[in-house]
C-alpha positions as CSV (number, residue, x, y, z in Angstrom):
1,X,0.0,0.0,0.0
2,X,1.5,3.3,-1.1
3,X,2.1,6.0,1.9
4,X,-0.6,8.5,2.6
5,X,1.0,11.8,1.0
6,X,0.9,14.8,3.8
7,X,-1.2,17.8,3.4
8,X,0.6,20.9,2.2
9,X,0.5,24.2,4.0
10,X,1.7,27.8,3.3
11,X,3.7,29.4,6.0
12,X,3.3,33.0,6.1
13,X,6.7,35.0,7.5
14,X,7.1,36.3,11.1
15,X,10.5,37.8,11.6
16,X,11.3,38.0,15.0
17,X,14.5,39.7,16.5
18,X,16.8,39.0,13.8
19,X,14.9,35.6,12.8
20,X,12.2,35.0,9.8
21,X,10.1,31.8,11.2
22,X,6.9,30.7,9.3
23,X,3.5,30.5,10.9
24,X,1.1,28.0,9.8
25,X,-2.5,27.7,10.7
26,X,-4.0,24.3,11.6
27,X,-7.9,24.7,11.5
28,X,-7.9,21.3,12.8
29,X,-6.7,22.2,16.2
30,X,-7.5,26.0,15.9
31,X,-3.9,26.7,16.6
32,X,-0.8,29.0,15.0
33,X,2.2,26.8,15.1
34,X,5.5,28.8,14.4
35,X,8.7,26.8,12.3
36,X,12.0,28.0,11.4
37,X,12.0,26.0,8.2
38,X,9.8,24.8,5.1
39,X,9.6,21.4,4.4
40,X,8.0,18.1,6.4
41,X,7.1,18.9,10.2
42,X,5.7,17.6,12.8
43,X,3.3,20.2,15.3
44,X,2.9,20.3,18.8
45,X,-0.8,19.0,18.1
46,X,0.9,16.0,16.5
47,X,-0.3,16.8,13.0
48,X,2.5,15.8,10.3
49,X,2.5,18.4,7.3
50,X,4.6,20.1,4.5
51,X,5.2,23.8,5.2
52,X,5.8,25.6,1.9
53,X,7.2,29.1,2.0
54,X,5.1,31.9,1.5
55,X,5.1,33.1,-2.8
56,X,6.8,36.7,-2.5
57,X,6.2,39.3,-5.5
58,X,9.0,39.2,-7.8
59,X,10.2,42.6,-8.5
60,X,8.8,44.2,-6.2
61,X,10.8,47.5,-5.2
């Protein structure tokens, strides 16, 4: 049986003092979970997901 793929979900930036983390929201648990990277993580709620970075505007001045 082929793995369940994990749901995708776009992080949307937060820099903090001197740090850009992402912030995902999990309507599942009703929460904001905060991650330093993009890619396959685990959340505190025990959820396993993909963070993608947020799409920036290219060219933007």
């Amino acid at each position: 049986m082929p793995p369940t793929p994990q749901p995708q979900v776009t992080g949307k930036p937060l820099v903090t003092a001197g740090r850009q983390q992402l912030l995902v929201d999990r309507p599942h648990c009703a929460g904001v979970h905060r991650h330093l990277d993009a890619g396959s993580r685990r959340a505190p709620c025990g959820a396993t997901y993909t963070v993608m970075t947020y799409p920036t505007e290219q060219g933007a001045s």
